[in-house]
mmCIF file as Biopython writes it, N, C-alpha, C and O atoms, coordinates in Angstrom:
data_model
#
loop_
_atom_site.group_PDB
_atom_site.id
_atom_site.type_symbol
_atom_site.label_atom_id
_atom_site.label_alt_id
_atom_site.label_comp_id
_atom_site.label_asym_id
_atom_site.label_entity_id
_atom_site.label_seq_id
_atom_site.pdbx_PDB_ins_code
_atom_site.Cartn_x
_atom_site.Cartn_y
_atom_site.Cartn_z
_atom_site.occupancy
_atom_site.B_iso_or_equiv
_atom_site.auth_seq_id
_atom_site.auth_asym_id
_atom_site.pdbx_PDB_model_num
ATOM 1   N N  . UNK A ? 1  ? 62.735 119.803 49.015 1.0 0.0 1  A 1 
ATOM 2   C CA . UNK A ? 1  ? 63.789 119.353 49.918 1.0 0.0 1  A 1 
ATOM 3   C C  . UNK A ? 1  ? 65.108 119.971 49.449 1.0 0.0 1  A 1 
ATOM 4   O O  . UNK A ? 1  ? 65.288 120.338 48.287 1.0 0.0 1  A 1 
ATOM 5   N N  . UNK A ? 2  ? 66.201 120.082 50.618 1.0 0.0 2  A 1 
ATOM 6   C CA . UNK A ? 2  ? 67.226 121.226 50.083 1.0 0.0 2  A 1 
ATOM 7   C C  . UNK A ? 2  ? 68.319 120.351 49.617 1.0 0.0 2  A 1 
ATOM 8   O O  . UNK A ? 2  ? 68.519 119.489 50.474 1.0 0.0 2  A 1 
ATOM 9   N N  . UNK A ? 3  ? 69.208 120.209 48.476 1.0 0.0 3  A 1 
ATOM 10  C CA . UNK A ? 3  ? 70.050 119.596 48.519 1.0 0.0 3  A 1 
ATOM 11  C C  . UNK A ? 3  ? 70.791 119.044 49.489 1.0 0.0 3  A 1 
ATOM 12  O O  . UNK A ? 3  ? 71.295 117.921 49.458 1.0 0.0 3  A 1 
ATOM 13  N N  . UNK A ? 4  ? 70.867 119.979 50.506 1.0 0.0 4  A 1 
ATOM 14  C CA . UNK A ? 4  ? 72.201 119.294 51.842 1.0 0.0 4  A 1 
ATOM 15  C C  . UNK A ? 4  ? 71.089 117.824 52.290 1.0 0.0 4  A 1 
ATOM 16  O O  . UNK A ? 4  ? 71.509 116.674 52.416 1.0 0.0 4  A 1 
ATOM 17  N N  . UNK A ? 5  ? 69.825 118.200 52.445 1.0 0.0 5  A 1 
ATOM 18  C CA . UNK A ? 5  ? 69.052 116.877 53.297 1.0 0.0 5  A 1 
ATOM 19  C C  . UNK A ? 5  ? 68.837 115.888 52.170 1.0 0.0 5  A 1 
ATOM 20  O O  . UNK A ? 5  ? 68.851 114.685 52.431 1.0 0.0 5  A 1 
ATOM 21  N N  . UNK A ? 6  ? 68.633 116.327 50.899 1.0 0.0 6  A 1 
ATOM 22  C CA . UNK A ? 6  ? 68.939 114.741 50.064 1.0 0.0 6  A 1 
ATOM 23  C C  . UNK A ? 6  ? 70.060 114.329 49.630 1.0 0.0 6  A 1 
ATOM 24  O O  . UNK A ? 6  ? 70.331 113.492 48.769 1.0 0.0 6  A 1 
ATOM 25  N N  . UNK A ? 7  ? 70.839 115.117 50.429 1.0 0.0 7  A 1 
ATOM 26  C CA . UNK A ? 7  ? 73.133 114.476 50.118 1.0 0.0 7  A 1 
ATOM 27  C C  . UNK A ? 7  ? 72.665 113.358 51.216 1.0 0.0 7  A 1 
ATOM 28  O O  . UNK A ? 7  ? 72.629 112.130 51.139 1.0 0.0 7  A 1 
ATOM 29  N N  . UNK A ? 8  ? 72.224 114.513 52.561 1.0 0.0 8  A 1 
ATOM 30  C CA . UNK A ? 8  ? 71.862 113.180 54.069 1.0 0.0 8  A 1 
ATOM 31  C C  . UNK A ? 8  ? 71.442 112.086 54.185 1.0 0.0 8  A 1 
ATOM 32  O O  . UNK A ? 8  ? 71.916 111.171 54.858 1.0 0.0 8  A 1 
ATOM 33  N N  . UNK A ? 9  ? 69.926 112.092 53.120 1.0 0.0 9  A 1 
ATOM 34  C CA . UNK A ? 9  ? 69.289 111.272 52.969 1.0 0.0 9  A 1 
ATOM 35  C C  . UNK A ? 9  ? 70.119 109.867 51.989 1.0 0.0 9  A 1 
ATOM 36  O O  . UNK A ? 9  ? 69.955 108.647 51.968 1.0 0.0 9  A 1 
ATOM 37  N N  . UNK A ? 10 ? 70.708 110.484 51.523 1.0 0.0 10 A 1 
ATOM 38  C CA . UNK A ? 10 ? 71.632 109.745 50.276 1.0 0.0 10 A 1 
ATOM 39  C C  . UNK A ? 10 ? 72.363 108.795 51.544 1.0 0.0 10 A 1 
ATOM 40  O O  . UNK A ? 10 ? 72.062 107.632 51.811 1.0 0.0 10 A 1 
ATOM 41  N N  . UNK A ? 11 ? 73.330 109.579 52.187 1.0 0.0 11 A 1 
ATOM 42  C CA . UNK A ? 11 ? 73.948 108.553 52.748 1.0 0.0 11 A 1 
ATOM 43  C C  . UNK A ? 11 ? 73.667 107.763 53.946 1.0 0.0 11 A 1 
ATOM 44  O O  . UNK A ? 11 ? 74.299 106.900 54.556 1.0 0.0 11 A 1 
ATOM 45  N N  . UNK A ? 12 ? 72.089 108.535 54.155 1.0 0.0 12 A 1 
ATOM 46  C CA . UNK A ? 12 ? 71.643 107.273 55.208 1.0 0.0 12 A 1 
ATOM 47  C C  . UNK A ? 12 ? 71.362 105.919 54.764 1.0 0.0 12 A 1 
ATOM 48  O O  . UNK A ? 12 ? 71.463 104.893 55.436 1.0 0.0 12 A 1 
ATOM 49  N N  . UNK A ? 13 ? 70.887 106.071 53.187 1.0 0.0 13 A 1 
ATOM 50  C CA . UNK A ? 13 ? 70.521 104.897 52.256 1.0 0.0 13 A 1 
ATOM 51  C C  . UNK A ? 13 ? 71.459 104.217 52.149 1.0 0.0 13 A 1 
ATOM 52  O O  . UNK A ? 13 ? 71.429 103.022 52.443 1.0 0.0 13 A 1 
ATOM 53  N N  . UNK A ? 14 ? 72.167 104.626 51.849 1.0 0.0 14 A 1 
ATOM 54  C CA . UNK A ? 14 ? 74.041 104.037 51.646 1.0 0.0 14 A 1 
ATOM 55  C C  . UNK A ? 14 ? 74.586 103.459 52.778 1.0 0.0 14 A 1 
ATOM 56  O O  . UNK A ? 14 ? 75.246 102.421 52.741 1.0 0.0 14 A 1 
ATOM 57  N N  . UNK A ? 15 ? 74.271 104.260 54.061 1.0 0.0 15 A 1 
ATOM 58  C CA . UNK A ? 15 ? 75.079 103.278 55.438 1.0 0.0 15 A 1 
ATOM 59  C C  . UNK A ? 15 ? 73.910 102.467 55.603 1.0 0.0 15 A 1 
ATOM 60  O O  . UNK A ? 15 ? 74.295 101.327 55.345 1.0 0.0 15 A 1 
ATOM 61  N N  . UNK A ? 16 ? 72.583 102.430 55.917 1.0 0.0 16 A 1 
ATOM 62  C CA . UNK A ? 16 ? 71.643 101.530 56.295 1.0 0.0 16 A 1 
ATOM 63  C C  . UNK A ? 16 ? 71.103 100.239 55.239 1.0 0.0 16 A 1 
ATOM 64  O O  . UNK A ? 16 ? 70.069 99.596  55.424 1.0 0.0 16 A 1 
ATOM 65  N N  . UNK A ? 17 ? 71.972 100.059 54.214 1.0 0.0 17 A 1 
ATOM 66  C CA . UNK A ? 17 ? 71.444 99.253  53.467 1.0 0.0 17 A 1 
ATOM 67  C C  . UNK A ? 17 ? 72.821 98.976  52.378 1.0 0.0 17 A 1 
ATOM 68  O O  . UNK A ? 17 ? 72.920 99.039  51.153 1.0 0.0 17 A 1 
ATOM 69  N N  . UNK A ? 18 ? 73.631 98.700  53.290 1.0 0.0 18 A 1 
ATOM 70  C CA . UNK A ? 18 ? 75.128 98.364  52.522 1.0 0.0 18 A 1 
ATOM 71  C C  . UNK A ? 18 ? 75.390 96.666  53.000 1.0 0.0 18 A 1 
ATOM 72  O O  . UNK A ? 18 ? 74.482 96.369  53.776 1.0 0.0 18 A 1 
ATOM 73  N N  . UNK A ? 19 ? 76.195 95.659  52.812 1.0 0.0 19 A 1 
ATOM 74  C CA . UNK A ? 19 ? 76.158 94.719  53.237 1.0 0.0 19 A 1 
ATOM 75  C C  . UNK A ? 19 ? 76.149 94.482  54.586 1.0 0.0 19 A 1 
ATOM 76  O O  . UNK A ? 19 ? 77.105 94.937  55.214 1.0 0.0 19 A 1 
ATOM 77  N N  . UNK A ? 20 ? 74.994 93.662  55.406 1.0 0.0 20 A 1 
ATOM 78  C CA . UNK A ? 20 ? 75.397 93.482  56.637 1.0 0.0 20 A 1 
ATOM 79  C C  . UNK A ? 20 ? 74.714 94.840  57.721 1.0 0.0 20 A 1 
ATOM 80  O O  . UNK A ? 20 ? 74.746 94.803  58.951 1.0 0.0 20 A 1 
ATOM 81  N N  . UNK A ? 21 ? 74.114 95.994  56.868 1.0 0.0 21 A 1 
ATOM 82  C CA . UNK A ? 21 ? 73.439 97.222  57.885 1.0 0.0 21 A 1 
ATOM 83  C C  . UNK A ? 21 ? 72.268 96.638  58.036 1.0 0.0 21 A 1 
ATOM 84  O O  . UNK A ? 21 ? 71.779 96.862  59.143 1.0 0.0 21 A 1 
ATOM 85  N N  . UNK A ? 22 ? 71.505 95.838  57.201 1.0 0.0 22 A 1 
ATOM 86  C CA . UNK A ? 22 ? 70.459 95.289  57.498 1.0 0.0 22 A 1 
ATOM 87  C C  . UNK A ? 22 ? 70.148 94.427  58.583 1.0 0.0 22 A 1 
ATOM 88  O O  . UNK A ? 22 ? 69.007 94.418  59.046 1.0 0.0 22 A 1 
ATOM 89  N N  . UNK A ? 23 ? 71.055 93.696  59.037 1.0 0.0 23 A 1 
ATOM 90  C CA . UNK A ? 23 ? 71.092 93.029  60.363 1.0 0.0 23 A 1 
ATOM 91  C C  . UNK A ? 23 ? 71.625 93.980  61.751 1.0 0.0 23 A 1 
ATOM 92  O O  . UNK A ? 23 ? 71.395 93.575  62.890 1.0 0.0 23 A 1 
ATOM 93  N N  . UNK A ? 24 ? 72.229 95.051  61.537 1.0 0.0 24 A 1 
ATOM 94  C CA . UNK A ? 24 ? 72.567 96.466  62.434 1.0 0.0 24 A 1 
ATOM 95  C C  . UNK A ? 24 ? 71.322 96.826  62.628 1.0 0.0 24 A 1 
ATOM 96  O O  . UNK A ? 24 ? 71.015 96.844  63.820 1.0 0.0 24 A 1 
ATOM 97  N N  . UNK A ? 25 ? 70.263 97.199  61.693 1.0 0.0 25 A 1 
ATOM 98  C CA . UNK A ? 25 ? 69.315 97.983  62.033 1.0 0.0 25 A 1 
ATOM 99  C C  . UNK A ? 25 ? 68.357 96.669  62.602 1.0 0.0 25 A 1 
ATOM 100 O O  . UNK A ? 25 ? 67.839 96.934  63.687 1.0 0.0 25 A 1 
ATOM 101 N N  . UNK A ? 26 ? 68.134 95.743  62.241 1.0 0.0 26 A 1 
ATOM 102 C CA . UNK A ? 26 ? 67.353 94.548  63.212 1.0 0.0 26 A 1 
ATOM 103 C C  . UNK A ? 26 ? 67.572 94.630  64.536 1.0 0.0 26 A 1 
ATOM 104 O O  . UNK A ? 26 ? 66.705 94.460  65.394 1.0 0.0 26 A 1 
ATOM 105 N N  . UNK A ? 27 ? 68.898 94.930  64.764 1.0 0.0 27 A 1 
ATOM 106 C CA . UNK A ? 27 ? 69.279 95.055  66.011 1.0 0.0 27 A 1 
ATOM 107 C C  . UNK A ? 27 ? 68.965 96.140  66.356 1.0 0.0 27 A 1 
ATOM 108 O O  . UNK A ? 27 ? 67.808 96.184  66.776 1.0 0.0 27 A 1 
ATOM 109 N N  . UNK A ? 28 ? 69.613 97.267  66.370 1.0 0.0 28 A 1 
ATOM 110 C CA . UNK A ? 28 ? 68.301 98.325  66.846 1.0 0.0 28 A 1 
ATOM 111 C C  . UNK A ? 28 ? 67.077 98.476  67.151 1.0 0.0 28 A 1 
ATOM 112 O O  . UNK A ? 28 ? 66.495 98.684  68.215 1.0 0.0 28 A 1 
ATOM 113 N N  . UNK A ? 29 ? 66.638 98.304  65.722 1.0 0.0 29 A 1 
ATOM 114 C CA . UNK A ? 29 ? 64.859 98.460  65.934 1.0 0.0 29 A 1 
ATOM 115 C C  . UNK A ? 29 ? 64.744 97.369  67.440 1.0 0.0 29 A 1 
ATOM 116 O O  . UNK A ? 29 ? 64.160 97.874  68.399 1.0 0.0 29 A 1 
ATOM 117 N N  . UNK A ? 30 ? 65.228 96.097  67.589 1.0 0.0 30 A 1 
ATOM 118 C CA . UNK A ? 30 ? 64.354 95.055  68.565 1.0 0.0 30 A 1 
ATOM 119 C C  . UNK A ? 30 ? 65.457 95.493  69.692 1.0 0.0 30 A 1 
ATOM 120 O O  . UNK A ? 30 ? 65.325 94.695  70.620 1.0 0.0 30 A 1 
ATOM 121 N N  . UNK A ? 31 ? 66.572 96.510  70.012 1.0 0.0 31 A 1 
ATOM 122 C CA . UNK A ? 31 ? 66.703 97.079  71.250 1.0 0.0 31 A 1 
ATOM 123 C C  . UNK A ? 31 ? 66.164 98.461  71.520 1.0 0.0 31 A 1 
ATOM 124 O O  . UNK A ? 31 ? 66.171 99.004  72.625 1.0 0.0 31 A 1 
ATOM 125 N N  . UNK A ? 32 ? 65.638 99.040  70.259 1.0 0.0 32 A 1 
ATOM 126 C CA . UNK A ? 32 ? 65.104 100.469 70.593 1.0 0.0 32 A 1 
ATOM 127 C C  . UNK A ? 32 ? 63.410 100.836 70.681 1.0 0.0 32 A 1 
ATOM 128 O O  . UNK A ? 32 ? 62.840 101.926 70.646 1.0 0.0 32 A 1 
ATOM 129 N N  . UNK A ? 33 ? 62.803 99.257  70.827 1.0 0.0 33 A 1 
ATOM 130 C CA . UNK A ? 33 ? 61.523 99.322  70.713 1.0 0.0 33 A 1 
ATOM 131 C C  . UNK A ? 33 ? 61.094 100.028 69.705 1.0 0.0 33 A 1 
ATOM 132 O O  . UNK A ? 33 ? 60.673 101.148 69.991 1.0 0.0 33 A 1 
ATOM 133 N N  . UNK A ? 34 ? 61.071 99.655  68.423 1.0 0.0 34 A 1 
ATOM 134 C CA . UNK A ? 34 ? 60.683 100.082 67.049 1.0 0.0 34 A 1 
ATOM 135 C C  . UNK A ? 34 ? 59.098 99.103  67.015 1.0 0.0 34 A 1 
ATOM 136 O O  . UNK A ? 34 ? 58.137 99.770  66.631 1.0 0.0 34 A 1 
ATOM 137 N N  . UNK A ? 35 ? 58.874 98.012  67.286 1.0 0.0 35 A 1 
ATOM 138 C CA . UNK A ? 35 ? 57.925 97.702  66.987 1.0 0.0 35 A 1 
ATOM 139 C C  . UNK A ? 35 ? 57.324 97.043  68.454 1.0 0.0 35 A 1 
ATOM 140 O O  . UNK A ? 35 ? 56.815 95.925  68.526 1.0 0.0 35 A 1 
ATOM 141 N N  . UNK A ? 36 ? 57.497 97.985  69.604 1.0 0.0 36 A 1 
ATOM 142 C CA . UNK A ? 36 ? 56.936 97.583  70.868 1.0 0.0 36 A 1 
ATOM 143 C C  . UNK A ? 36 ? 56.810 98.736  71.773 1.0 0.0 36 A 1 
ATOM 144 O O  . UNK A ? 36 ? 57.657 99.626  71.702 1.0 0.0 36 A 1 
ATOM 145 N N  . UNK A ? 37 ? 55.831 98.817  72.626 1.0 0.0 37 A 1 
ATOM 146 C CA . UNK A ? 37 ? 55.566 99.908  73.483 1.0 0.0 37 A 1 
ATOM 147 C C  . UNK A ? 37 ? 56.656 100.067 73.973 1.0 0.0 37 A 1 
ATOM 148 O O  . UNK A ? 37 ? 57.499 99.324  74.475 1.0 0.0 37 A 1 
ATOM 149 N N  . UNK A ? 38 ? 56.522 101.607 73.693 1.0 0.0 38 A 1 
ATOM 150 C CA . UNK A ? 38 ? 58.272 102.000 75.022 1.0 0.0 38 A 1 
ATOM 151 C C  . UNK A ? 38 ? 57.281 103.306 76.470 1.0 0.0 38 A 1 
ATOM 152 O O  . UNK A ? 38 ? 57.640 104.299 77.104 1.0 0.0 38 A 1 
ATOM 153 N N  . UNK A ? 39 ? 56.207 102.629 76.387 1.0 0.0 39 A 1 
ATOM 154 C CA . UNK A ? 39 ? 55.708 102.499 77.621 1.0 0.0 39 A 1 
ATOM 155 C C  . UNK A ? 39 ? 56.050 102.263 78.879 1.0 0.0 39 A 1 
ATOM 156 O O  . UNK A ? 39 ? 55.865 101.060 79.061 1.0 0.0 39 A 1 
ATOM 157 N N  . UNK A ? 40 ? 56.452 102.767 79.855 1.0 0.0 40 A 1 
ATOM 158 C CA . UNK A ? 40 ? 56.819 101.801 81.293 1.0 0.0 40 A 1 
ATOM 159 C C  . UNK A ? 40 ? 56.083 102.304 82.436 1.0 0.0 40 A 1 
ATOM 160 O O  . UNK A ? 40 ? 56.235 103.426 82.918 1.0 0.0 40 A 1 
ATOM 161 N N  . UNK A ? 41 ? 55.133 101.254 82.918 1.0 0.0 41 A 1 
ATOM 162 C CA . UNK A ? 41 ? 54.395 101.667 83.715 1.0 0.0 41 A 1 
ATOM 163 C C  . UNK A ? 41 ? 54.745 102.465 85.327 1.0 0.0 41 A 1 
ATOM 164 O O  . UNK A ? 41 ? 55.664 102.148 86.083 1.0 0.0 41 A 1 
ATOM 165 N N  . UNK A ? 42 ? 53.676 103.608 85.562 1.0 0.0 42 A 1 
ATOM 166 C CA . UNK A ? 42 ? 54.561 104.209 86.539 1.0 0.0 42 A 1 
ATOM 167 C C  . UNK A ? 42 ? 55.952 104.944 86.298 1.0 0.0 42 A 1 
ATOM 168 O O  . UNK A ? 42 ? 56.916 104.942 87.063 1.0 0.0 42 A 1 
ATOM 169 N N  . UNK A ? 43 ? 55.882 105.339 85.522 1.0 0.0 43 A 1 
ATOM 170 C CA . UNK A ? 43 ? 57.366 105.549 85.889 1.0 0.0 43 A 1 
ATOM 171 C C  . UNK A ? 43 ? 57.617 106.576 84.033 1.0 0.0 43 A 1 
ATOM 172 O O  . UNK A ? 43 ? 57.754 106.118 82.899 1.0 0.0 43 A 1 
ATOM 173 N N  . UNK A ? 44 ? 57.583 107.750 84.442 1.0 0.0 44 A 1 
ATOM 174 C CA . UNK A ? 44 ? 57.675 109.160 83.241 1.0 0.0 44 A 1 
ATOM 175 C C  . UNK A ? 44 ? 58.732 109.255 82.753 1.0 0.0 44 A 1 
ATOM 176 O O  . UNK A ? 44 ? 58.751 109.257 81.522 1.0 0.0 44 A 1 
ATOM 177 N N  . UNK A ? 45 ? 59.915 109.362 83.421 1.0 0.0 45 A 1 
ATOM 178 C CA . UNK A ? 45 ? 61.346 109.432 82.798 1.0 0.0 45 A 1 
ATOM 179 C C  . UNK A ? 45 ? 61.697 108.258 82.333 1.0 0.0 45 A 1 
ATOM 180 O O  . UNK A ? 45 ? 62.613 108.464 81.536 1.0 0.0 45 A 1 
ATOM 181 N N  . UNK A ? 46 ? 61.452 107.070 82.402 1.0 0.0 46 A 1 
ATOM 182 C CA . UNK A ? 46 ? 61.505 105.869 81.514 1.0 0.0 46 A 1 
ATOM 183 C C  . UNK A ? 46 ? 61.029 105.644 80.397 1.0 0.0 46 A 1 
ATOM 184 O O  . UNK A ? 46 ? 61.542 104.940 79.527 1.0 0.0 46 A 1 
ATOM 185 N N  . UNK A ? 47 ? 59.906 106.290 80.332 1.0 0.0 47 A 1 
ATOM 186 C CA . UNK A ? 47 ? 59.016 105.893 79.359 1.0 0.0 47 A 1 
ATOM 187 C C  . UNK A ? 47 ? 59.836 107.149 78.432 1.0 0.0 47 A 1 
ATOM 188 O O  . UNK A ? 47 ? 60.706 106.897 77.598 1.0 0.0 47 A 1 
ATOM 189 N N  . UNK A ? 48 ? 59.474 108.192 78.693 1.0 0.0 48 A 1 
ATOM 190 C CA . UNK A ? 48 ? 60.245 109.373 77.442 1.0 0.0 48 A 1 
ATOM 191 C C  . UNK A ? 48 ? 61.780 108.517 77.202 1.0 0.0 48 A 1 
ATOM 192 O O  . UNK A ? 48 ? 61.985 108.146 76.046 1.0 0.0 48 A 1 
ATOM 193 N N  . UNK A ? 49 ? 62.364 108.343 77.773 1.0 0.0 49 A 1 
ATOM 194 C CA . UNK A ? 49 ? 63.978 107.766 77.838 1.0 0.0 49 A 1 
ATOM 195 C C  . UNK A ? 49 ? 63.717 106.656 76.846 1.0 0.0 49 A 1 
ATOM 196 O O  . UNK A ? 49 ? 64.442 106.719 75.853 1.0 0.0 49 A 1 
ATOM 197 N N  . UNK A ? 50 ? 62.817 105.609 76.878 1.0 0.0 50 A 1 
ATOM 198 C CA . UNK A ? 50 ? 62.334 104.743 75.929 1.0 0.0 50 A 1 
ATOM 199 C C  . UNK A ? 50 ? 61.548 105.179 74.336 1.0 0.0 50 A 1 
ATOM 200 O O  . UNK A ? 50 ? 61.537 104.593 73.254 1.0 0.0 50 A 1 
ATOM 201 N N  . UNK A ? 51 ? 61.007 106.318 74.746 1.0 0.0 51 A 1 
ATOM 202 C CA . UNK A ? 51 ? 60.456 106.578 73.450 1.0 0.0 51 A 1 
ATOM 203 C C  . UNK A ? 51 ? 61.602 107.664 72.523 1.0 0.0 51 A 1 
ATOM 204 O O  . UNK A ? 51 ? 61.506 108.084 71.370 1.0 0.0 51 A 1 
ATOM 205 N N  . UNK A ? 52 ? 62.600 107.872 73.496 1.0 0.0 52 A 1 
ATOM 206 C CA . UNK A ? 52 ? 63.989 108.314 73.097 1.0 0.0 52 A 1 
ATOM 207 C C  . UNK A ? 52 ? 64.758 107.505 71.991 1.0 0.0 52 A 1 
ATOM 208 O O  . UNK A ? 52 ? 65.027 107.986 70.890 1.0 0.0 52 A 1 
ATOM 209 N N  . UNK A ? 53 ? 65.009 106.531 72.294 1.0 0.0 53 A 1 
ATOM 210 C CA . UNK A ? 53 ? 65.327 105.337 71.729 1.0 0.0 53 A 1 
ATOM 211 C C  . UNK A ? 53 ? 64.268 105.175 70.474 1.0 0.0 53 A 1 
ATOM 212 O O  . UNK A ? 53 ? 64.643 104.906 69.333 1.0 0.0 53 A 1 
ATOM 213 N N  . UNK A ? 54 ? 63.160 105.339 70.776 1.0 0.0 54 A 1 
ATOM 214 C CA . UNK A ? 54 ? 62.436 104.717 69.394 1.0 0.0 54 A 1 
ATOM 215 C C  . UNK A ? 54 ? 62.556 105.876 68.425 1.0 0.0 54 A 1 
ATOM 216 O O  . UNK A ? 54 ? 62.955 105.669 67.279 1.0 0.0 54 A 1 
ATOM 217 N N  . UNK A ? 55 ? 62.234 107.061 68.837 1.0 0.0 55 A 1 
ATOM 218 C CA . UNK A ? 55 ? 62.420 108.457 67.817 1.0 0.0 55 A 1 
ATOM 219 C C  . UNK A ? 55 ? 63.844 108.039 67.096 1.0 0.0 55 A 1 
ATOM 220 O O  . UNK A ? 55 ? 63.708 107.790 65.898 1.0 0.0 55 A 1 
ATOM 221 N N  . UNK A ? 56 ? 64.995 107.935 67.538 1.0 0.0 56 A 1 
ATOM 222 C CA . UNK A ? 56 ? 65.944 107.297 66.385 1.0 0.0 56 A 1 
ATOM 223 C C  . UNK A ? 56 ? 65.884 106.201 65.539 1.0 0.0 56 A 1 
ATOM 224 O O  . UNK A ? 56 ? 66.729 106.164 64.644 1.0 0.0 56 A 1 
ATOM 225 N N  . UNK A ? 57 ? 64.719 104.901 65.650 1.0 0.0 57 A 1 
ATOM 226 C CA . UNK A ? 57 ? 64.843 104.262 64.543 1.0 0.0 57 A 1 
ATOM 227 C C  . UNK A ? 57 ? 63.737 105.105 63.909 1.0 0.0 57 A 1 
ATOM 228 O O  . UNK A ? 57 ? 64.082 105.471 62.786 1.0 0.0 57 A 1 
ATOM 229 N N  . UNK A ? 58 ? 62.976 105.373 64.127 1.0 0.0 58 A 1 
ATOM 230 C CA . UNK A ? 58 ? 62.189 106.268 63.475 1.0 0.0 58 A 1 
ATOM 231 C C  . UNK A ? 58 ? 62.791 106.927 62.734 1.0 0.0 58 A 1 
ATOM 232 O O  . UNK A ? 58 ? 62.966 106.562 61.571 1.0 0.0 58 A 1 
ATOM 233 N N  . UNK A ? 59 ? 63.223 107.966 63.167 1.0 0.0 59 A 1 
ATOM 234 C CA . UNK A ? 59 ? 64.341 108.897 62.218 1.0 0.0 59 A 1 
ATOM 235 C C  . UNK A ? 59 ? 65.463 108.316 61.309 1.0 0.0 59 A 1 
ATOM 236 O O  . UNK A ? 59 ? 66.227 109.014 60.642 1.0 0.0 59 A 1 
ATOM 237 N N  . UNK A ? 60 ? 65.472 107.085 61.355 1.0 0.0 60 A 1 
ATOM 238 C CA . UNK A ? 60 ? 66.842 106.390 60.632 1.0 0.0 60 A 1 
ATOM 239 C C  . UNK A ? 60 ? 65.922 105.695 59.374 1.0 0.0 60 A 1 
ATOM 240 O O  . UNK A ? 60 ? 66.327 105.722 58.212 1.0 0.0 60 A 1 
ATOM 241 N N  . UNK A ? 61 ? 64.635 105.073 59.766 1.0 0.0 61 A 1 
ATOM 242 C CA . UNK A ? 61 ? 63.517 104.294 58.641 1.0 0.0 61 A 1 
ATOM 243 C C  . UNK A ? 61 ? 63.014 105.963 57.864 1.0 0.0 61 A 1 
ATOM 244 O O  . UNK A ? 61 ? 63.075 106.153 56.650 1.0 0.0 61 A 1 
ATOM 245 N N  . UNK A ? 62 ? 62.644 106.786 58.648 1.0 0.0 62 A 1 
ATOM 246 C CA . UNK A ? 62 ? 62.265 108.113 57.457 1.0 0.0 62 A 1 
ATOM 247 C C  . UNK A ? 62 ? 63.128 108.599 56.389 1.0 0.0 62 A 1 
ATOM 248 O O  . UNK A ? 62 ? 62.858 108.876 55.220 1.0 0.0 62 A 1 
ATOM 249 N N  . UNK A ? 63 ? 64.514 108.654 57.209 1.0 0.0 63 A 1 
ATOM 250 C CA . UNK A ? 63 ? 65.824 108.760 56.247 1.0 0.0 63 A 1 
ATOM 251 C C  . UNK A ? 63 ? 66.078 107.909 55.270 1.0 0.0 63 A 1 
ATOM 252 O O  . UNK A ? 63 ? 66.756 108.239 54.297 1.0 0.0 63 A 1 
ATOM 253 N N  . UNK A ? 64 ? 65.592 106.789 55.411 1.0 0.0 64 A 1 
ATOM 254 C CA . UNK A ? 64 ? 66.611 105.928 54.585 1.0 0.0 64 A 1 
ATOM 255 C C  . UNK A ? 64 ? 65.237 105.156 53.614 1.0 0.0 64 A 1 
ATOM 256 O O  . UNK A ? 64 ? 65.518 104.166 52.937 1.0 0.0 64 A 1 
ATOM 257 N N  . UNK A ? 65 ? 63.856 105.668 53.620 1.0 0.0 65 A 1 
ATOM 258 C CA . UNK A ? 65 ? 62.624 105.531 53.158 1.0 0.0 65 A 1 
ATOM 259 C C  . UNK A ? 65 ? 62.675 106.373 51.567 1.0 0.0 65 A 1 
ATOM 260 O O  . UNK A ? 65 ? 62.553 107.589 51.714 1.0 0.0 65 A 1 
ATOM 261 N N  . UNK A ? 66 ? 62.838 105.909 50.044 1.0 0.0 66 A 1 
ATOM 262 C CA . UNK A ? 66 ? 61.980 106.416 49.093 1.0 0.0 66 A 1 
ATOM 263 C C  . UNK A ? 66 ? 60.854 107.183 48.773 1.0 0.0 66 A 1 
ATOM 264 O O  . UNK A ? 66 ? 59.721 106.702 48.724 1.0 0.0 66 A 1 
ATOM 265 N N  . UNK A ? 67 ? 61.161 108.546 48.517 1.0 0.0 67 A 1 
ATOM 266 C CA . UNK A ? 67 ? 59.941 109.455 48.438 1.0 0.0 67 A 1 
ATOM 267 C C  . UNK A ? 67 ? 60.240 109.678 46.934 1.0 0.0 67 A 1 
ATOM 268 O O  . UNK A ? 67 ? 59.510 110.405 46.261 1.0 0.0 67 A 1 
#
């Protein structure tokens, strides 16, 4: 990993887990469908638009995840 992405990674740890980010990201994850289908039946541009939303907590839990 290149230094610049573990400076990134550094301060995703740092904003997502500072006093009070922990209840920010609760909120996210349960408006960005982190742990619920972002499925919508019928209907294609919703569903990507929803799984839009989930690829960022995704990307924010990989960032801010211990390797």
């Amino acid at each position: 990993m290149t230094p610049e992405i573990e400076k990134i990674k550094f301060l995703y740890r740092q904003t997502f887990t500072a006093d009070g980010a922990t209840k920010v990201l609760e909120d996210l994850e349960a408006r960005c469908n982190y742990r619920a289908s972002s499925y919508v039946a019928g209907d294609a541009n919703a569903t990507a638009f929803e799984e839009g939303k989930r690829a960022v907590i995704l990307h924010i839990h990989n960032m801010i995840k211990e390797e």
